[in-house]
N, CA, C and O atoms as a DFTB+ gen file, in Angstrom:
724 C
 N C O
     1  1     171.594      82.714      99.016
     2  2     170.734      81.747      99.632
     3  2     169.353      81.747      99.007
     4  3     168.868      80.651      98.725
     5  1     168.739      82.730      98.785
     6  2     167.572      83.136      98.202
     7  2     167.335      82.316      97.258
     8  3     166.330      81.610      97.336
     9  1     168.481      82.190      95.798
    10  2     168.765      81.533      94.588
    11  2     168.297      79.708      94.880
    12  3     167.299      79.149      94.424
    13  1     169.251      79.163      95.666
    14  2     169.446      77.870      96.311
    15  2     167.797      77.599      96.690
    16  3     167.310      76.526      96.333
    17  1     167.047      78.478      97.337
    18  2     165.958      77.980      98.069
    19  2     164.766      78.245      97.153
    20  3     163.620      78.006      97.535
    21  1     165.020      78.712      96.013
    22  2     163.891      79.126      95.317
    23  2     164.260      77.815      93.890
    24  3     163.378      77.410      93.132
    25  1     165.319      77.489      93.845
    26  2     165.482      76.445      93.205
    27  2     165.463      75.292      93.768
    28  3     165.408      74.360      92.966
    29  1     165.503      74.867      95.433
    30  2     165.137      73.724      95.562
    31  2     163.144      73.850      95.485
    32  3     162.547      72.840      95.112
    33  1     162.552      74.766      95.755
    34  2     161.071      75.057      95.750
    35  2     160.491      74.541      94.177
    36  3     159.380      74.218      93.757
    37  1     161.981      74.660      93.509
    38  2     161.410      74.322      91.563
    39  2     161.134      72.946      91.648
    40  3     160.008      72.451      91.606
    41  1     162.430      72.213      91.795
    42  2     162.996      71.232      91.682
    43  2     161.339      70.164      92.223
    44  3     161.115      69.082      91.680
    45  1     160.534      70.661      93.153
    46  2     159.999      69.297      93.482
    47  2     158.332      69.696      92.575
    48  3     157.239      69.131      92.622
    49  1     158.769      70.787      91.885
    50  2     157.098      70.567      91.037
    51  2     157.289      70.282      89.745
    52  3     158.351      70.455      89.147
    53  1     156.537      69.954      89.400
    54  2     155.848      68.526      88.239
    55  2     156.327      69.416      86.741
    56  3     155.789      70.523      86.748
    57  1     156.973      69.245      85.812
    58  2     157.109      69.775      84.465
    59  2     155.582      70.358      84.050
    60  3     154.453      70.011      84.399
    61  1     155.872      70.972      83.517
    62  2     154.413      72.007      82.812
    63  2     153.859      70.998      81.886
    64  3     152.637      71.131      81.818
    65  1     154.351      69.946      81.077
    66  2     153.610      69.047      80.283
    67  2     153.172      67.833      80.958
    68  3     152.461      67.000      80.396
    69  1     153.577      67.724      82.130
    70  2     152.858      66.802      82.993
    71  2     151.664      67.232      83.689
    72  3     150.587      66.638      83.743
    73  1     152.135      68.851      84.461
    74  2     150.938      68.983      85.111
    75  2     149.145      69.046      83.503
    76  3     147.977      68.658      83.469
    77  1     149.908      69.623      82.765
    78  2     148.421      69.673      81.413
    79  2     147.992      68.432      81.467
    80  3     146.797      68.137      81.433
    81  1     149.066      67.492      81.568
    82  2     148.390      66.070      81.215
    83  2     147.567      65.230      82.474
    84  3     146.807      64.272      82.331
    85  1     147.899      65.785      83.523
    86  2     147.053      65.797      84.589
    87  2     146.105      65.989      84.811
    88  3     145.401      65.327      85.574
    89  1     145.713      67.232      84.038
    90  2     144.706      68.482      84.580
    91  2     143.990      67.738      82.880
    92  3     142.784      67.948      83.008
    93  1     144.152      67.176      81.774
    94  2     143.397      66.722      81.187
    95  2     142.649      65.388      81.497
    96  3     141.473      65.098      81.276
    97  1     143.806      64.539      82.160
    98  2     143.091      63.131      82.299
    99  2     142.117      63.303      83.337
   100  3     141.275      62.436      83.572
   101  1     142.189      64.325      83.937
   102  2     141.002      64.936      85.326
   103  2     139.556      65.169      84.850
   104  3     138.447      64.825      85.259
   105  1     140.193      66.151      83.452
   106  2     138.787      66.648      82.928
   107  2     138.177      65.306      82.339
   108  3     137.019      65.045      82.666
   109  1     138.838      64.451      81.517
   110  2     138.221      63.546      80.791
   111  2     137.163      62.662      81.924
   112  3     135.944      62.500      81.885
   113  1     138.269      62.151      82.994
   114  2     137.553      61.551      84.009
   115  2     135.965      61.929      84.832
   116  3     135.041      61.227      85.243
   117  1     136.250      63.459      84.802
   118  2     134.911      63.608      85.365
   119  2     133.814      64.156      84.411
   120  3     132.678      64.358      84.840
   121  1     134.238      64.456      82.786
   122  2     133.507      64.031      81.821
   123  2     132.743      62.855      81.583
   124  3     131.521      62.951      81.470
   125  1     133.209      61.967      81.512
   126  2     133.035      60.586      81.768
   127  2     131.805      60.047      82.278
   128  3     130.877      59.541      81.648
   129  1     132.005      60.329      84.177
   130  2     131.305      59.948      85.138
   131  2     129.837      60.913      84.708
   132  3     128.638      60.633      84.695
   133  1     130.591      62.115      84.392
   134  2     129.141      63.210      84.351
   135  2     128.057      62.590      83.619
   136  3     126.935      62.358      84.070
   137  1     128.662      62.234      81.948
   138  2     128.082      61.888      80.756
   139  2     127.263      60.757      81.383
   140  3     126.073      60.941      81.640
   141  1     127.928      59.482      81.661
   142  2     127.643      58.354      81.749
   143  2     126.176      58.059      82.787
   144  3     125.308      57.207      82.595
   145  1     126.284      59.374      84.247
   146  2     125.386      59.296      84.889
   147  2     124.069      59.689      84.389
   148  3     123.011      59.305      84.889
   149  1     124.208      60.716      83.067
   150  2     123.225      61.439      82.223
   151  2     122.869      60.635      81.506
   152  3     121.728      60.836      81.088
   153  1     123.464      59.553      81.061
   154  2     123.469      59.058      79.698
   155  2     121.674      58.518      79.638
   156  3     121.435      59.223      80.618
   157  1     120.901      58.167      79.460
   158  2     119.690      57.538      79.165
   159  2     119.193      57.017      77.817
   160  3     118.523      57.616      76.975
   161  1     119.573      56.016      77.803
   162  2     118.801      54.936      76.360
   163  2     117.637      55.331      75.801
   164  3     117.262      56.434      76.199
   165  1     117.058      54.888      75.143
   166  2     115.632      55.519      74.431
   167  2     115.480      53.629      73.858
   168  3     116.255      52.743      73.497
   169  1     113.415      53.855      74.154
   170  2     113.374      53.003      73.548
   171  2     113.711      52.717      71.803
   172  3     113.472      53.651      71.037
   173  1     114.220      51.513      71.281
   174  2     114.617      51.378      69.730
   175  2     113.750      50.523      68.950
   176  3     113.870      49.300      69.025
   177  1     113.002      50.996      68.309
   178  2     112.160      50.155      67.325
   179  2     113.397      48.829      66.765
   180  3     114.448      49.220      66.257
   181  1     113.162      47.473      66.906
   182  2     113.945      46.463      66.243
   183  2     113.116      46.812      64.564
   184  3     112.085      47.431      64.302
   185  1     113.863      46.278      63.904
   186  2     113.429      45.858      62.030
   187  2     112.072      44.313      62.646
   188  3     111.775      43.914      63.772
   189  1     111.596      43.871      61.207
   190  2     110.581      42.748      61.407
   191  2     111.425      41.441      61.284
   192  3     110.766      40.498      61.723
   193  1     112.360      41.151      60.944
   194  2     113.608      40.178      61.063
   195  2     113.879      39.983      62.404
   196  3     113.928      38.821      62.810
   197  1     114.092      41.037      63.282
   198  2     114.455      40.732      64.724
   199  2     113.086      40.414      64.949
   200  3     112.980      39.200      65.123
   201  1     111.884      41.068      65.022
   202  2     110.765      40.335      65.587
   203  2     110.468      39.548      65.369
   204  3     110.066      38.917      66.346
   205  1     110.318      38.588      63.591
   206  2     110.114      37.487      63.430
   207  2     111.035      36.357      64.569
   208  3     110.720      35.554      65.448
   209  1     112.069      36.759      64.065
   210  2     113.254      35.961      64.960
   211  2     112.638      35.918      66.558
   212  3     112.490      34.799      67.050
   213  1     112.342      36.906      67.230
   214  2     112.322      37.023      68.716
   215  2     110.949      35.992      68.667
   216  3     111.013      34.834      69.080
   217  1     109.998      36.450      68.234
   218  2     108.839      35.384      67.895
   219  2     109.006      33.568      67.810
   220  3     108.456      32.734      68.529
   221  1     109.888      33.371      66.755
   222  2     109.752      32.170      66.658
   223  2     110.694      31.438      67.987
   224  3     110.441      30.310      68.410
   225  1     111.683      32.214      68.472
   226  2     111.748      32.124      69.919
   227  2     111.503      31.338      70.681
   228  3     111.936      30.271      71.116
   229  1     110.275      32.390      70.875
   230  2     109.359      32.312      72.150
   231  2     108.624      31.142      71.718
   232  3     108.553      30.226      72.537
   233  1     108.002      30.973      70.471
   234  2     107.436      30.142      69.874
   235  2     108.044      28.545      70.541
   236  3     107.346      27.748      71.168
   237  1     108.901      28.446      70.342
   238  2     109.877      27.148      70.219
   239  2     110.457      26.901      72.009
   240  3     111.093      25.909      72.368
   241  1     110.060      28.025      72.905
   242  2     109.967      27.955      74.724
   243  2     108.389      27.898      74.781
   244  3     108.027      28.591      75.732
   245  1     107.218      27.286      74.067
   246  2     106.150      27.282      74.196
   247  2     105.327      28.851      74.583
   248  3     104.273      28.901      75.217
   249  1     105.826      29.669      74.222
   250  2     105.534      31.383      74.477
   251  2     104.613      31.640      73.244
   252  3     104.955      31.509      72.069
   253  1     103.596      31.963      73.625
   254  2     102.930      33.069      72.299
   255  2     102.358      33.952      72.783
   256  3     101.174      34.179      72.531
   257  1     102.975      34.557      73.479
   258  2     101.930      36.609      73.781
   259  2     101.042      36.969      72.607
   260  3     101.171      36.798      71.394
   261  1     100.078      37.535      73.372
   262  2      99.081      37.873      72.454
   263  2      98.555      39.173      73.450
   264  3      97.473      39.729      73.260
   265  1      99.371      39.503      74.387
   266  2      99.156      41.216      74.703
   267  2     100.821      42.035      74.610
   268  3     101.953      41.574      74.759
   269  1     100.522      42.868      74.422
   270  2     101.807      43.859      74.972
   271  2     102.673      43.076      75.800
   272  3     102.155      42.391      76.681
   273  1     104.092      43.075      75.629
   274  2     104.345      42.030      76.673
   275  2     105.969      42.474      76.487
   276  3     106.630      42.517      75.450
   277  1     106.458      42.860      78.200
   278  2     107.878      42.965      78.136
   279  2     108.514      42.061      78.908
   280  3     108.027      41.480      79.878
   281  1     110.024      41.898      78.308
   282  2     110.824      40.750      78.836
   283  2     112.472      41.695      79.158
   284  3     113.311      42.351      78.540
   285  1     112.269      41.361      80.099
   286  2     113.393      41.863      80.654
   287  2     114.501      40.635      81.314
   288  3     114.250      39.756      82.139
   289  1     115.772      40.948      80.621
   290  2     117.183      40.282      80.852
   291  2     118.007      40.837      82.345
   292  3     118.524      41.913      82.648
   293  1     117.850      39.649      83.007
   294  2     118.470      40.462      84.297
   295  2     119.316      39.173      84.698
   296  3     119.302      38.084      84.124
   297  1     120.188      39.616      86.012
   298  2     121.109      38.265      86.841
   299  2     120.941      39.048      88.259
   300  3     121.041      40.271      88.355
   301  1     120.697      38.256      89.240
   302  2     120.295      38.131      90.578
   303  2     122.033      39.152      90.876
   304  3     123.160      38.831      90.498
   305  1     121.598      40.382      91.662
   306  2     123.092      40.636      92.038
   307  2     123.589      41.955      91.086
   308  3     124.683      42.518      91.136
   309  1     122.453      42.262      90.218
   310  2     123.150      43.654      89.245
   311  2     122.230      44.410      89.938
   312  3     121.335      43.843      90.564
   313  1     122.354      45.986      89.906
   314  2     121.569      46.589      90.869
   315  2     121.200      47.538      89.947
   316  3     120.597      48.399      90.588
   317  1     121.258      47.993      88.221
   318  2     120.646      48.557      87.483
   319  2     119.598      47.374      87.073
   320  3     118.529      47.819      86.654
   321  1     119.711      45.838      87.118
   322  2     118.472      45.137      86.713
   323  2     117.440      45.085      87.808
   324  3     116.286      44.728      87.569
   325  1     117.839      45.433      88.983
   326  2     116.997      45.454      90.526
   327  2     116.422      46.355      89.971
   328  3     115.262      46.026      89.724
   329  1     116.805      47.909      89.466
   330  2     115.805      49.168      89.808
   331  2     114.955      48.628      88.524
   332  3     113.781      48.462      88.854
   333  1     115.217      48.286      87.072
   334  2     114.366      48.364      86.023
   335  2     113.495      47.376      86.302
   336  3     112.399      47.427      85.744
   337  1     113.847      46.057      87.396
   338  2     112.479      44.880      87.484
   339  2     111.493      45.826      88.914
   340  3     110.295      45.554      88.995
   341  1     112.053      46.805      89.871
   342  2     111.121      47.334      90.552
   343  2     109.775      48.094      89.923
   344  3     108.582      47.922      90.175
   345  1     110.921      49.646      88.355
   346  2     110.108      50.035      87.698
   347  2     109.131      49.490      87.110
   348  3     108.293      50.283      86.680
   349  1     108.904      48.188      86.904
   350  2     108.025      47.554      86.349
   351  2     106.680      47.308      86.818
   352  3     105.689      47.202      86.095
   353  1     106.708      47.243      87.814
   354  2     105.405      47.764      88.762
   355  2     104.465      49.145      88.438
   356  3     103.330      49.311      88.884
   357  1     105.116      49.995      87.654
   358  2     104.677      51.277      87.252
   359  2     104.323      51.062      85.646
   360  3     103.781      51.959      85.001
   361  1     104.659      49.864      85.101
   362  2     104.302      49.537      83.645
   363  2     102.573      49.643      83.727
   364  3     101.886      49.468      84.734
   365  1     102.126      49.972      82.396
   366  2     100.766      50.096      82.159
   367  2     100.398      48.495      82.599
   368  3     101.173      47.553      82.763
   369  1      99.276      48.537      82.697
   370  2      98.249      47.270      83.268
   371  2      98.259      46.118      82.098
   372  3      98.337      44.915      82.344
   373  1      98.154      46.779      80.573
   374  2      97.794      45.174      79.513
   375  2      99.028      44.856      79.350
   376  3      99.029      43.790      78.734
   377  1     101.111      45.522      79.768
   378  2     101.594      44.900      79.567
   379  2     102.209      43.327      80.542
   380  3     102.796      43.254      81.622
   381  1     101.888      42.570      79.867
   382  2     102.222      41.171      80.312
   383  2     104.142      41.188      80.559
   384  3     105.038      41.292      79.722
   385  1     104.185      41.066      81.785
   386  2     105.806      41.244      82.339
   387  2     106.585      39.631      82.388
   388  3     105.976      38.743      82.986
   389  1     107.614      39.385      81.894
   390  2     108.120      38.228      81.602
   391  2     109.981      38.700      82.314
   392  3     110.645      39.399      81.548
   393  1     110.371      38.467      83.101
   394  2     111.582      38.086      83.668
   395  2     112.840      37.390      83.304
   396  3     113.126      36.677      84.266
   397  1     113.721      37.263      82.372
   398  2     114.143      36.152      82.094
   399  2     115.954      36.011      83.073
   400  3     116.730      36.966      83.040
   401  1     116.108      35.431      83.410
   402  2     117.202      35.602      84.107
   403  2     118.394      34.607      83.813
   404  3     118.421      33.416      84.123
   405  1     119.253      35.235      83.236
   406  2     120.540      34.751      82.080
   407  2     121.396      33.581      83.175
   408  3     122.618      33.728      83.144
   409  1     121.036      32.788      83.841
   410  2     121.314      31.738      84.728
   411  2     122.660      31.142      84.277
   412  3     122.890      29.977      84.603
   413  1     123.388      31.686      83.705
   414  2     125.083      31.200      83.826
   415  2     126.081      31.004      84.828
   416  3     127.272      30.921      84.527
   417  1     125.550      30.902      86.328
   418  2     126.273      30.831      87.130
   419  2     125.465      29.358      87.814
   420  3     124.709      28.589      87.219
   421  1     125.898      29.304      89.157
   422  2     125.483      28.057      89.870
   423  2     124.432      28.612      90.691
   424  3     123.979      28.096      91.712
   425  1     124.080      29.711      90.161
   426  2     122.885      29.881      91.146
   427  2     121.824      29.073      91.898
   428  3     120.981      28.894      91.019
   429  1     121.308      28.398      93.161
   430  2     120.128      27.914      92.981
   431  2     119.184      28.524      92.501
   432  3     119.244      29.752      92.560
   433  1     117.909      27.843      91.820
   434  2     116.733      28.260      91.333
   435  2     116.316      28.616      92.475
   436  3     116.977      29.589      92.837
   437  1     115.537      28.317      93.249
   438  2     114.944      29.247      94.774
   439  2     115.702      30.382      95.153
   440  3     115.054      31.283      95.687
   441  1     116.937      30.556      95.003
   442  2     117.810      32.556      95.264
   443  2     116.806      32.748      94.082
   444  3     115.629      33.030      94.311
   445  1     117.223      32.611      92.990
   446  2     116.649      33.488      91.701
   447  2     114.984      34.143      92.225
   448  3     114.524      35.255      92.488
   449  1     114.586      33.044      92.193
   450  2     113.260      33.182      92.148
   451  2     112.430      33.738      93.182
   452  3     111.314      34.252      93.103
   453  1     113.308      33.506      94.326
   454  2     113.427      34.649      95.729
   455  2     113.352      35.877      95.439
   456  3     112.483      36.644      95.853
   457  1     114.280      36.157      94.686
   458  2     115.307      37.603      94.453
   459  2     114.073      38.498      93.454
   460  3     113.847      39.701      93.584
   461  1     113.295      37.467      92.346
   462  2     112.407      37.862      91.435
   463  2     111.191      38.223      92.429
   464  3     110.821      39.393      92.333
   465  1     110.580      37.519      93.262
   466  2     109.714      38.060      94.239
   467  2     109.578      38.949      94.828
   468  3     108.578      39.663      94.757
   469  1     110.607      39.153      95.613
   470  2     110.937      40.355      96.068
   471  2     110.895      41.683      95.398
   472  3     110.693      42.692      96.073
   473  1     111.118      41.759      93.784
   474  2     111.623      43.006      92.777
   475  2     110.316      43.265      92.246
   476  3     109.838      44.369      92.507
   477  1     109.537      42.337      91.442
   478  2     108.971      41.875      90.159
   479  2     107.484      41.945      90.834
   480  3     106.997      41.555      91.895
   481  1     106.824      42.917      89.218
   482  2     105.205      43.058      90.105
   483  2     104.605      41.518      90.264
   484  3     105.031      40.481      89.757
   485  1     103.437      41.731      91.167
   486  2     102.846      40.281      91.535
   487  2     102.629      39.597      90.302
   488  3     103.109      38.463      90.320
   489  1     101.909      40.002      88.948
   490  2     101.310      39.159      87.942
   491  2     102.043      38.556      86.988
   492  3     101.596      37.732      86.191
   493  1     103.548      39.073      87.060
   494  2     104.616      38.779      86.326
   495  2     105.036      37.369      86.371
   496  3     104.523      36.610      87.193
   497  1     105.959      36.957      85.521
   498  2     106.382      35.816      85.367
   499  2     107.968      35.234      84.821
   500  3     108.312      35.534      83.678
   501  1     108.781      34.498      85.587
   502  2     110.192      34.212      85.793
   503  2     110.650      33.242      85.037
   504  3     110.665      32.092      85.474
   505  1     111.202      33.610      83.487
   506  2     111.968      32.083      83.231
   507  2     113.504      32.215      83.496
   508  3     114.142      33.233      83.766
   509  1     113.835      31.225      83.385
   510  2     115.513      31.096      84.219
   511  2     115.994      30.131      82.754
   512  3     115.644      28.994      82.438
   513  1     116.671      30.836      82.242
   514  2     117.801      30.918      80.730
   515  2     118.616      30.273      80.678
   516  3     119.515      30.676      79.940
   517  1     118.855      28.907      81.384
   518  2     119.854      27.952      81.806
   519  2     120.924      28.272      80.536
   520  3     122.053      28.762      80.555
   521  1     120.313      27.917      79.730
   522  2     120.888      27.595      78.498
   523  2     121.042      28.545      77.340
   524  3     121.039      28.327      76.129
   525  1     121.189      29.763      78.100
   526  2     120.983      31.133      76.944
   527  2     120.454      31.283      75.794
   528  3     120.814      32.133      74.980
   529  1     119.347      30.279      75.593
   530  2     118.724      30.292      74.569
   531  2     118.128      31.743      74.021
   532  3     118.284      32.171      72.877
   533  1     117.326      32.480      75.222
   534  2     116.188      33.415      74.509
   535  2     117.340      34.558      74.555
   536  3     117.360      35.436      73.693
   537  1     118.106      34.518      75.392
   538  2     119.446      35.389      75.457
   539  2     119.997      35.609      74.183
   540  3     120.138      36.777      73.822
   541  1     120.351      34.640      73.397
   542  2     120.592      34.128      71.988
   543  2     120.093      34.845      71.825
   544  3     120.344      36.023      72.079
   545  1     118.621      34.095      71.025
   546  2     117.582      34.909      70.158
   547  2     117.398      36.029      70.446
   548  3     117.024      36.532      69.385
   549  1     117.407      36.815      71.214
   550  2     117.151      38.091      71.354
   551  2     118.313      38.827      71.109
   552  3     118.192      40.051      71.163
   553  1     119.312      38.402      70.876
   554  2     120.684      39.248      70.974
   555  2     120.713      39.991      72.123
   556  3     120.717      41.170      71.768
   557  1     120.738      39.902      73.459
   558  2     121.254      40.558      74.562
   559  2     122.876      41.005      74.710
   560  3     123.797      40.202      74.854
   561  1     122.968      42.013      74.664
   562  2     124.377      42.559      74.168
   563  2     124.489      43.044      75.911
   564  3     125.358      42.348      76.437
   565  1     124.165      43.550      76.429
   566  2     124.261      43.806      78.464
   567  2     123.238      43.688      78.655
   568  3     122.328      43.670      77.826
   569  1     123.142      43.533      80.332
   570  2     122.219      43.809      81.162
   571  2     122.299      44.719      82.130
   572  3     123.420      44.808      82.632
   573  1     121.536      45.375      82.527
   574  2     119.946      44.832      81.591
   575  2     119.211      45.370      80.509
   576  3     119.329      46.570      80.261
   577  1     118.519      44.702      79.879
   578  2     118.371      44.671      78.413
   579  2     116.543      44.584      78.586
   580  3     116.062      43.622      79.186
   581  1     115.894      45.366      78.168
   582  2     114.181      44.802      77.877
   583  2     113.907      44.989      76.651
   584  3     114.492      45.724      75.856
   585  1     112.939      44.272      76.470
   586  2     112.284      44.305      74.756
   587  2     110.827      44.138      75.368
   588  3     110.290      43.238      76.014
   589  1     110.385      45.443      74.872
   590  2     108.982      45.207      73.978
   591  2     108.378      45.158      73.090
   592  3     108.430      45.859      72.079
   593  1     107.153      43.603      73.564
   594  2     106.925      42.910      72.366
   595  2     105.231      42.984      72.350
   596  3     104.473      42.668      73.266
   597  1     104.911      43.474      71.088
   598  2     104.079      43.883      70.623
   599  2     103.091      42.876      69.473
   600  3     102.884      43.381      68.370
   601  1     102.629      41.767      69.700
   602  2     102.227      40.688      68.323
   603  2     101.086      41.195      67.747
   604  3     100.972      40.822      66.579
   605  1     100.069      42.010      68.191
   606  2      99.221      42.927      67.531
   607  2      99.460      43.568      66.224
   608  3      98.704      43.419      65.264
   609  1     100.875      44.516      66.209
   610  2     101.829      45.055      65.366
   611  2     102.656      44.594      64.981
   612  3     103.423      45.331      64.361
   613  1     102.853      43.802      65.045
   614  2     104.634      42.853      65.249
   615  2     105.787      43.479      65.033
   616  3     106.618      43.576      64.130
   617  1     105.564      43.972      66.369
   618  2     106.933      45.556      66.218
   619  2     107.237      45.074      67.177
   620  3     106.404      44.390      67.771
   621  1     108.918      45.286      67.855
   622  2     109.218      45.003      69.070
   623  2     110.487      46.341      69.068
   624  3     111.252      46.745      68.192
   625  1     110.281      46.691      70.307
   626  2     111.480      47.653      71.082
   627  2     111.993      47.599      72.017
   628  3     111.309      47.608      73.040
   629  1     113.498      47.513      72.115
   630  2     114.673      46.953      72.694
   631  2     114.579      48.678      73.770
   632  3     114.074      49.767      73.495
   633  1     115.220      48.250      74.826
   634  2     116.079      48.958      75.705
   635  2     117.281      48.347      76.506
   636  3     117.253      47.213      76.985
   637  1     118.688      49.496      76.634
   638  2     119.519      49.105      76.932
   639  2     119.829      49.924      78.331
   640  3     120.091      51.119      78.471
   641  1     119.727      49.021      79.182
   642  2     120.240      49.860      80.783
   643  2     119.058      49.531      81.699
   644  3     118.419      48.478      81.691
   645  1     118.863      50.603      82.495
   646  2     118.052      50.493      83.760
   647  2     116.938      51.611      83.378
   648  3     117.074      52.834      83.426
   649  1     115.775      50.844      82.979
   650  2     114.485      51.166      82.571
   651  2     114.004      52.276      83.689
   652  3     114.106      53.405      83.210
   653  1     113.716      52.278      84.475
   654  2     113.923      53.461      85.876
   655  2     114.439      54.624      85.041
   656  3     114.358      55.569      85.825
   657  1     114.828      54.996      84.124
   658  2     115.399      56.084      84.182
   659  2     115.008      56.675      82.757
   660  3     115.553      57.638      82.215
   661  1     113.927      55.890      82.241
   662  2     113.132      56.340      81.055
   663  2     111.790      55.881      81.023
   664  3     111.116      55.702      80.009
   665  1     111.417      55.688      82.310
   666  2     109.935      55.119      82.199
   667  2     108.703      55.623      81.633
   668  3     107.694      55.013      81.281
   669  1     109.022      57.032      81.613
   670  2     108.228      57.654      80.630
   671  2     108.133      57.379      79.126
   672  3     107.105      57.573      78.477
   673  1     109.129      56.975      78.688
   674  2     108.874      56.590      77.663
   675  2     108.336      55.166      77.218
   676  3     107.463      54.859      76.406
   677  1     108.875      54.668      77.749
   678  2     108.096      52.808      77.792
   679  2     106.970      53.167      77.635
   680  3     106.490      52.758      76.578
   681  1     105.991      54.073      78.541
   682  2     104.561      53.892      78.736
   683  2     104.111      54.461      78.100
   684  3     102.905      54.229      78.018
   685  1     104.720      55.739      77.071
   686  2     104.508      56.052      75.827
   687  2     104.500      55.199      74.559
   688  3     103.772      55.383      73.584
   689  1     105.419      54.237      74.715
   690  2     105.760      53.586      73.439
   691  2     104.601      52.251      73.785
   692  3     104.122      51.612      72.849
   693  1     104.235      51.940      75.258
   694  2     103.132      50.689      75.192
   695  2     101.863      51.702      74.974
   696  3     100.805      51.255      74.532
   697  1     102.017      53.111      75.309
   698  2     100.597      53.671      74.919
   699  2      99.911      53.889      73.252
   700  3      98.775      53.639      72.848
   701  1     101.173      54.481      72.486
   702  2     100.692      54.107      70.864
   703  2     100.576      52.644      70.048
   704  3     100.197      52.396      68.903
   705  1     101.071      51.776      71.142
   706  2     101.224      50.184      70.891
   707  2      99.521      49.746      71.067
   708  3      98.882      48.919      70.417
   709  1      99.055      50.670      72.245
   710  2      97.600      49.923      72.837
   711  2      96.937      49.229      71.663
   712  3      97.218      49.254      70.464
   713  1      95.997      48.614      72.319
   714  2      94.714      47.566      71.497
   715  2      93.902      48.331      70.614
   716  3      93.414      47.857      69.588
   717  1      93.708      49.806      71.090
   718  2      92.808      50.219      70.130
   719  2      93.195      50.699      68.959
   720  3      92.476      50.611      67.963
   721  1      94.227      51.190      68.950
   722  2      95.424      51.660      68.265
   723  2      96.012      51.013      66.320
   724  3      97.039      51.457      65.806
């Protein structure tokens, strides 16, 4: 009897190359989540091709910054573009804050611009991207996406994700950007 009951006890566990493959797709999984929650972007210097480009842009939406000036890619409803348009309130004072919101859905303009009120420091300012134009030109690959733009230097630096979680560096990279500089 012993035999019988110790072989039906076999019978219902998992082959030894299943349970490994288990116990790996486990590890990968919470590799993954770990990495991904760690992960943090850095701001990226663009080449002068992307800035010319981002420039003539803005140029051609009647835009010509002439301070420090970041633009951030967001859609009403993502909640990594909520925290990076809150962080923005903590941006140094000469940068000029620009909103642009990738408007591919049926959104009304009043939600958007609601939603931007609510997030977005007071002095800032909301364009709505009907037509993915600056989306285009800028190459926005996700959101949310910011670029700072610098016409003093004509350097511009991209970030990818939720600005909240490198703000130290932004205000480093608008601090060697400054006017006196």
């Amino acid at each position: 009897m012993s035999s019988s009951s110790s072989l039906s006890s076999y019978s219902h566990r998992l082959p030894v190359w299943a349970q490994l493959g288990i116990a790996l797709a486990l590890f990968a999984l919470i590799y993954m989540i770990l990495a991904s929650s760690a992960y943090v972007s850095v701001w990226d210097e663009e080449d002068s091709n992307f800035y010319e480009s981002a420039k003539l842009g803005l140029q051609m939406r009647g835009l010509s910054p002439s301070a420090p000036t970041a633009f951030v890619f967001w859609e009403k409803g993502c909640e990594d573009c909520e925290s990076s348009i809150r962080a923005l309130q903590m941006a140094p004072s000469q940068v000029r804050i620009y909103g642009v919101h990738l408007s591919n859905s049926d959104l009304p303009e009043h939600e958007i611009r609601s939603e931007w009120l609510k997030l977005a420091p007071a002095a800032s300012v909301l364009l709505i991207d009907k037509d993915q134009f600056l989306q285009t030109n800028f190459r926005v690959r996700s959101i949310p996406m910011a670029f700072l733009y610098f016409p003093k230097h004509k350097k511009i630096f991209s970030y990818l994700g939720d600005i909240s979680r490198n703000l130290e560096d932004m205000n480093e990279v608008v601090s060697s950007h400054s006017a006196g500089r």
